[in-house]
C-alpha positions as CSV (number, residue, x, y, z in Angstrom):
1,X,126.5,271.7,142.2
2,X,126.3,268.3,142.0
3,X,125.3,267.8,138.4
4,X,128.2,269.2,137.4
5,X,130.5,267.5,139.7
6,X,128.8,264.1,138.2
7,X,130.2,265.3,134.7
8,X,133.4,265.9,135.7
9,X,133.3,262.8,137.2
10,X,132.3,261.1,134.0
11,X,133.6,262.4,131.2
12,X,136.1,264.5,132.7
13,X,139.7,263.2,132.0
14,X,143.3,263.9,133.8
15,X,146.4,264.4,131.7
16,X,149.9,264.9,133.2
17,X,150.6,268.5,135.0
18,X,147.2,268.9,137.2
19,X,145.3,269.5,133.0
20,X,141.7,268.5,133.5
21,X,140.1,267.9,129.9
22,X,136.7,268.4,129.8
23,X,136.1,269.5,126.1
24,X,133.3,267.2,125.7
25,X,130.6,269.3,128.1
26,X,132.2,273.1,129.0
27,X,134.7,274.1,126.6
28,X,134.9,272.8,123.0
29,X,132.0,270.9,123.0
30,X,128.9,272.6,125.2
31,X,126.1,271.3,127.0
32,X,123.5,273.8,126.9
33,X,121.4,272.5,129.8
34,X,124.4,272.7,132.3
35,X,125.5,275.8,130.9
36,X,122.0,277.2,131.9
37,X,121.8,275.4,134.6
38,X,125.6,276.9,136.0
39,X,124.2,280.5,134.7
40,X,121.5,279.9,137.1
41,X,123.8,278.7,140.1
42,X,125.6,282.2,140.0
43,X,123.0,284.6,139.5
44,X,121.7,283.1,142.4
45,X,125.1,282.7,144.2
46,X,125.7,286.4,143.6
47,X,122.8,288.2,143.7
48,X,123.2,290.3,147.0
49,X,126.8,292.0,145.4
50,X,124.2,293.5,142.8
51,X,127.1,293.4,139.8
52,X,125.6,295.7,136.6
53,X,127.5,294.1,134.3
54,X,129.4,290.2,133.7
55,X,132.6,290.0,132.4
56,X,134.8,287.3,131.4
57,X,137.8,286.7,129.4
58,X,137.7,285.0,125.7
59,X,136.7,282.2,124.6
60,X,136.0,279.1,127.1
61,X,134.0,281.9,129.7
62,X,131.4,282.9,127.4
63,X,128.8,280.8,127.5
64,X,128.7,279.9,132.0
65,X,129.1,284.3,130.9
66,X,126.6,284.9,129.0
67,X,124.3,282.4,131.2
68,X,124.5,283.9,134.4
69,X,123.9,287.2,132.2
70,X,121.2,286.1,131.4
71,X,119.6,285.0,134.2
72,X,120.6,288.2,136.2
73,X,119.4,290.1,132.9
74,X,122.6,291.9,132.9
75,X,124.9,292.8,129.7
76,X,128.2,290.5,129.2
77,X,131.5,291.6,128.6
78,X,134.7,289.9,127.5
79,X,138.2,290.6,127.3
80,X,139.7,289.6,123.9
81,X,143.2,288.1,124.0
82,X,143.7,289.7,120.5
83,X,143.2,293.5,119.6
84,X,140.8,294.1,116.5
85,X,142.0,296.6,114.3
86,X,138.8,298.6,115.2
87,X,139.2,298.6,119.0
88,X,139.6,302.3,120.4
89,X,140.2,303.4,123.9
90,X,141.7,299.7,125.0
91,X,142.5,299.3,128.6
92,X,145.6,295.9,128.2
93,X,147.2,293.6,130.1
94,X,149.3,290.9,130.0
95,X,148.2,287.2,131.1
96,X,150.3,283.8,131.3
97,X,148.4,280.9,130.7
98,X,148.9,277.7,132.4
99,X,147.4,275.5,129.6
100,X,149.1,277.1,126.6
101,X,152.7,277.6,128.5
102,X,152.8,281.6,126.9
103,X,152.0,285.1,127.8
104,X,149.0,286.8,126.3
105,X,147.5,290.8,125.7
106,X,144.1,291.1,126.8
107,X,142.2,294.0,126.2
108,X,139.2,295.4,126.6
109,X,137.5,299.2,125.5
110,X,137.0,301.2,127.7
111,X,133.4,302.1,126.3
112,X,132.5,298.7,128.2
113,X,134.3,299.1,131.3
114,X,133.8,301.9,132.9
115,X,134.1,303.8,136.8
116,X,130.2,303.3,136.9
117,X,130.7,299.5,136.6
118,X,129.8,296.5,139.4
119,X,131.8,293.6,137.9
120,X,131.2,290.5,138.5
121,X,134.2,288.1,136.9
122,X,132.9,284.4,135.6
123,X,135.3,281.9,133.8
124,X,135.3,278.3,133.5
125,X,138.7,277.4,135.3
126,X,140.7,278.8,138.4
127,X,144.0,277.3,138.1
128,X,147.0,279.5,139.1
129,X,144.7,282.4,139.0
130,X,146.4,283.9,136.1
131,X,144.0,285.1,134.3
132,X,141.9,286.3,137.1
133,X,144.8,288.3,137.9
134,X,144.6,290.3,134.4
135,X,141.3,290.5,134.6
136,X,141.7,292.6,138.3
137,X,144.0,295.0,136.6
138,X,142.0,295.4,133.8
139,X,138.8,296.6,135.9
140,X,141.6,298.5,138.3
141,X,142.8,300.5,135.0
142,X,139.3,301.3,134.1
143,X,138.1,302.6,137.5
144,X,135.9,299.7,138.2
145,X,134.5,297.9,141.1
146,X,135.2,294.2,141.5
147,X,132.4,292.8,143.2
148,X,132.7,288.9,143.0
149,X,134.1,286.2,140.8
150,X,132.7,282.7,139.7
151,X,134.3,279.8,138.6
152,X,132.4,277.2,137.0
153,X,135.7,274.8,138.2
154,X,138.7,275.2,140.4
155,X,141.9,273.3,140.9
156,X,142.6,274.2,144.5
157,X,145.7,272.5,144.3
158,X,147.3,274.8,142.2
159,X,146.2,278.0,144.5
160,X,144.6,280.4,142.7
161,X,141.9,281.1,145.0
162,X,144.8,282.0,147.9
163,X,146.1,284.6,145.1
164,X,143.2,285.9,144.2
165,X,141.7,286.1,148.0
166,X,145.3,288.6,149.0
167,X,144.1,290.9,146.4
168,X,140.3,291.4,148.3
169,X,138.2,289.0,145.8
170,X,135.2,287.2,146.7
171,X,135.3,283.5,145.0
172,X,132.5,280.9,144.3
173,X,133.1,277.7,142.7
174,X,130.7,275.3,141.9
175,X,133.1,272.5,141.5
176,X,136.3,272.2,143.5
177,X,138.8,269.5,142.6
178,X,141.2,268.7,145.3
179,X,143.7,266.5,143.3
180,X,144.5,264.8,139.9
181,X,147.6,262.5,141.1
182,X,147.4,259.2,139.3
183,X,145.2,260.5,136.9
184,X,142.0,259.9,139.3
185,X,139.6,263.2,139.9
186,X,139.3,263.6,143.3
187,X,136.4,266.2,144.0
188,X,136.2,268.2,147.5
């Protein structure tokens, strides 16, 4: 997707320990016409695994989420990485995240993931694949079907996609950055 590998490019920034900032466009700050625009790039990316429902884990996948929702006109999910006090029939796991350095509970209710359920998995990085990971045993616990995940970028240097792969998932990335030594963004 090259308009999103021209952002990275751009206003993407490298900070020590393969981080990749890009605040300013997908995950603090949000450029609606992308985000549509990377909706768009999935729901046509994935359209033959016929998904019935989007999920994604809080907060940075929501909105690439809730775009390729849209476009596929299918509901959105997402795991919260804090139980409400009102949650009911929650299916948990635990996650380690690469940018925070900690371990996580995610949870979801089971009255929105469900044996009946296609899932198709979109998120803004793939890193280590942590996340991912939880997300797999979340739709594992609930009976679900995995049919595809989508990352709007992925650091193939750090592996996630080899990880992920082993445990039978079908990947698309729409960006896919090779290396951050020297603090230079080299895309593939």
């Amino acid at each position: 997707m090259d308009k999103l590998k021209k952002r990275i490019l751009q206003d993407g920034k490298c900070f020590e320990g393969g981080i990749l900032k890009v605040d300013s466009f997908i995950n603090h700050q949000m450029d609606p016409t992308l985000m549509s625009d990377i909706g768009k790039e999935f729901a046509e990316r994935f359209a033959a695994v016929k998904p019935n429902k989007i999920m994604t884990i809080e907060a940075s996948g929501i909105a690439p989420a809730i775009m390729t929702g849209y476009f596929m006109k299918l509901p959105v999910v997402f795991a919260k990485k804090k139980s409400p006090k009102t949650m009911q029939n929650a299916l948990t796991t635990t996650v380690r995240s690469f940018t925070k350095n900690r371990e996580y509970e995610v949870v979801i209710s089971k009255d929105f993931l469900t044996p009946d359920d296609r899932i198709l998995f979109i998120d803004d990085f793939l890193a280590y694949g942590n996340a991912a990971v939880g997300i797999i045993d979340l739709i594992e616990q609930a009976g679900a079907q995995l049919v595809g995940m989508g990352f709007v970028i992925e650091k193939e240097f750090q592996e996630g996609r080899k990880l992920l792969e082993s445990k039978g998932a079908e990947i698309e990335s729409l960006a896919i950055i090779e290396n951050l030594e020297n603090g230079k963004i080299q895309l593939k």
